[in-house]
N, C-alpha and C positions, 0 to 999 in steps of 0.2 A: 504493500500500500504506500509506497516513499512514493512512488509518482501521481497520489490521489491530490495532491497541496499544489503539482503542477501538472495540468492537463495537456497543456502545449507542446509539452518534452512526448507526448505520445505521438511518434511518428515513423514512418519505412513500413514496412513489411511486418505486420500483426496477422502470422498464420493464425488462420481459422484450423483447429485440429479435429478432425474425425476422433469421436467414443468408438474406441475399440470394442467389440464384445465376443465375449468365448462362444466357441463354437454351437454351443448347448442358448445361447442369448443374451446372457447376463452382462452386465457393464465388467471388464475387464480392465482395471485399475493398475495393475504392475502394466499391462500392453499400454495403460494411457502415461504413464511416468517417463516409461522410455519414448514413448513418443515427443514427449514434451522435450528430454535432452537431449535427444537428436536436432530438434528442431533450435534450440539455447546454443546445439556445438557448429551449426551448422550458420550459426551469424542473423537467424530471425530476430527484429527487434520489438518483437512484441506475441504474447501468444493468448490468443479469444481460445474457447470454448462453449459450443454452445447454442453457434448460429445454427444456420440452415444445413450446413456441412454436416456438423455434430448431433443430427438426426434429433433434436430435442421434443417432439410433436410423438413421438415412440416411447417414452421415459415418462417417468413417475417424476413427478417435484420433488421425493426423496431421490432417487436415481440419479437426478441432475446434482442436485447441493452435493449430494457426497462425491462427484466428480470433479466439480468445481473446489470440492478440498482436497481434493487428491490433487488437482491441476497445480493449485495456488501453494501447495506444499511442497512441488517440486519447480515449480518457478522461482520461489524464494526473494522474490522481490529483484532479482537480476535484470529484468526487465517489464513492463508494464504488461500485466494480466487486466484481460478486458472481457468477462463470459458474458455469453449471453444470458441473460434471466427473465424474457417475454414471453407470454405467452395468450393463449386466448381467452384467459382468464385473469381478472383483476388481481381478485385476492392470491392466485396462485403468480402472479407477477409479482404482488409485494412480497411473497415468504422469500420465494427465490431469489431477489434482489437483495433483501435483508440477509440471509445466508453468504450471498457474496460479498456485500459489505463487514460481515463478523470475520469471513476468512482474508479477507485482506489484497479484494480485487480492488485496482485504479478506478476503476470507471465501468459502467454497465452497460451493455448494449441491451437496447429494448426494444424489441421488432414492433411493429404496429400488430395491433389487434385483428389477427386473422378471420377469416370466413363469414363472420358480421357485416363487414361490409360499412364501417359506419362513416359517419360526416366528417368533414373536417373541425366542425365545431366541436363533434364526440374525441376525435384523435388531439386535440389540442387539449378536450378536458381531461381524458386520460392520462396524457405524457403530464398534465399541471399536477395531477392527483398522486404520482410519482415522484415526480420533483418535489413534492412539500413536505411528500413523505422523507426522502434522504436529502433535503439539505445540503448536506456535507460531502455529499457520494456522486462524484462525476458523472451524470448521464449523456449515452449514444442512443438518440435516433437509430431506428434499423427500418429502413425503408427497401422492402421487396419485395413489390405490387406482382409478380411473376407467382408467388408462391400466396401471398394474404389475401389479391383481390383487391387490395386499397393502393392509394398512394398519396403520403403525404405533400401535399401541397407546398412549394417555394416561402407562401405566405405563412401560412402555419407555422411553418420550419422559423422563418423571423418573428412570428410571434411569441414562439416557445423559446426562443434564444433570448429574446430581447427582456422577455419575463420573470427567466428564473434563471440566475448564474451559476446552477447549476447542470442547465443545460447545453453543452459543448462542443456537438459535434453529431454530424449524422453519419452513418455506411450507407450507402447509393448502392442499391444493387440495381440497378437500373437502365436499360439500353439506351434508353431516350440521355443522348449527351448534352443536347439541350438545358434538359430537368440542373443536371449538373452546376451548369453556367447560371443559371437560372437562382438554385438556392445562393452561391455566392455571393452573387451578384446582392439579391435581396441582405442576407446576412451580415457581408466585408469578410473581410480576411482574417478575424480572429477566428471566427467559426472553422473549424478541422472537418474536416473532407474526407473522409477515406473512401478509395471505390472497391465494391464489392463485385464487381464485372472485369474479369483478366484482361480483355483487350481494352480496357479503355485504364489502366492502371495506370500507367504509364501515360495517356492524353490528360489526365487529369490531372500530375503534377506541373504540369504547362499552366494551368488557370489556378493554380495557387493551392492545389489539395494536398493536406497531411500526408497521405499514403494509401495503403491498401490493404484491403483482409481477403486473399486472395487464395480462395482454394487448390491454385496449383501449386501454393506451399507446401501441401501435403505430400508432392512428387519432386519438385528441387526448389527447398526453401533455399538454398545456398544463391541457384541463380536468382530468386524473386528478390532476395535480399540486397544481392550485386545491385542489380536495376536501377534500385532505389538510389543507390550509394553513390554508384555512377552517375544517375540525373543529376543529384545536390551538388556533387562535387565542377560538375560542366559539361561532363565529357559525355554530350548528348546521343553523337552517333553509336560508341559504345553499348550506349544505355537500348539503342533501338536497336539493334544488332541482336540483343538479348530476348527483348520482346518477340521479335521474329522470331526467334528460335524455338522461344518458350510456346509456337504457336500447335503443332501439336501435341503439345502435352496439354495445353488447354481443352484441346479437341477428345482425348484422353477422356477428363471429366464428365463429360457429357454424350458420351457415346452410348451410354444410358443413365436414365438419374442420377446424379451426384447423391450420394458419394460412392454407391457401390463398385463405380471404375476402381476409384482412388483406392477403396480399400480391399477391391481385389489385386489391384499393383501391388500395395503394401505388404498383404499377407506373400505375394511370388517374389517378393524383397527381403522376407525375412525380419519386417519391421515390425509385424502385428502376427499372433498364433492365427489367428483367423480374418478374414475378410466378411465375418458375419453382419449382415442388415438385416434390420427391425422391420415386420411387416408393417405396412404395403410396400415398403421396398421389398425386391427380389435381388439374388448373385446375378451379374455380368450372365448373358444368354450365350452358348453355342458362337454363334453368329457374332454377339459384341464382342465376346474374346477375341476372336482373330482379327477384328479390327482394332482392337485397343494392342493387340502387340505390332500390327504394322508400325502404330503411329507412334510407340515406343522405340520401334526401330529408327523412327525419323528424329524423335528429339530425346532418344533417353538418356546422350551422353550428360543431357543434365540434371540429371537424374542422383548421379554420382558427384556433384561439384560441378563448378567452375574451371 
């Protein structure tokens, strides 16, 4: 929690980690620890748990907290831990939140209120209902109209910034790059940015955005981490050289639902005992597998490093 007092220092590369789970279902906590110091030795500067990645819509509100103490235990404060704690439920959004706050996460990511469908006058009273709740506890916007159905509004978005200082920053998982330019624009430039969309990761440190929670972390946080490093430091053409690279392994992801690509790679990596997903997810098909190892042919050297 050293970076809950400064929100600003959260920035680069905050992989989103898949919940590992043993083959039999269960949240698998030793496969989530190494995960996480894989992802610490490998140069990621920040690590979520939680989002949309981290199958959280599968889980019990205890399932989650106790992952997010396992996560936040093996983070150690080394870098900025950001879980996510949203869900389609109010009250199950303040336990989870509160649980992240007691374990000693920076900052909360809170997806909008899925499947409801509500107003923007609802999503603004919801995030206020939150924010008043902690105060003290850095809140994330998590805008991703792909998976909820809603999408927070540019306005909103400056309304909830403008209103409560403790709210900091949104994830954009969002295609529309517009939407993008669009919050900033409204908000200015203290508002942090992070996109939740792989190929726009890297467009959106050009219009001033913090970083990125980028699920190809899961498959070479080394290079997603470079990217970043490379942008800040100048060396642009580097940085997009990267990007290109990293393009199918992104392709990778979604060759069927995220995350079961990711963590069938993981588990033929030796990274997780199992590649097990939570129903309604399904394993990688017949068919997806041989496309997911072509296009690991194409970009797995990054896979391995830099």
């Amino acid at each position: 929690m050293k970076f809950r007092t400064d929100p600003a220092a959260i920035r680069g590369s905050i992989a989103p980690v898949v919940t590992p789970f043993t083959a039999a279902g269960a949240v698998d906590h030793d496969a989530l620890r190494g995960l996480v110091r894989w992802q610490l030795e490998s140069g990621s500067h920040g690590i979520s748990l939680g989002g949309s990645t981290g199958e959280p819509s599968s889980q019990t509100a205890a399932e989650r907290i106790a992952a997010i103490r396992t996560a936040a235990g093996e983070v150690a404060d080394r870098v900025p831990f950001l879980p996510g704690t949203g869900s389609a439920k109010l009250e199950e959004t303040l336990e989870i939140t509160a649980a992240a706050r007691d374990a000693g996460a920076d900052a909360a990511l809170v997806i909008t209120p899925y499947y409801a469908r509500p107003t923007q006058r609802a999503l603004y009273d919801w995030y206020a209902t939150v924010a008043r709740e902690f105060p003290d506890l850095p809140l994330v916007i998590y805008n991703v109209p792909s998976r909820t159905a809603v999408d927070i509004a540019p306005e909103t978005v400056r309304r909830l910034f403008a209103d409560f200082d403790n709210v900091v920053g949104i994830k954009e998982t969002t295609k529309d790059f517009e939407h993008f330019s669009r919050v900033l624009h409204a908000c200015g430039p203290e508002l942090l940015v992070w996109s939740g969309i792989e190929l726009l990761c890297l467009p959106l440190l050009a219009l001033g955005g913090a970083g990125f929670v980028s699920a190809v972390a899961n498959l070479a946080p080394a290079a997603v981490a470079r990217m970043y490093e490379l942008w800040t430091a100048g060396d642009h053409a580097a940085a997009r050289d990267l990007h290109y690279r990293l393009h199918p392994l992104v392709d990778v992801l979604f060759v069927e639902t995220n995350p079961a690509p990711a963590k069938w790679v993981l588990e033929r990596q030796g990274r997780i005992p199992s590649g097990h997903v939570r129903p309604p997810l399904a394993a990688p098909s017949d068919e997806a597998r041989a496309r997911i190892r072509v296009l690991l042919d194409q970009g797995g050297d990054l896979t391995a490093g830099i």
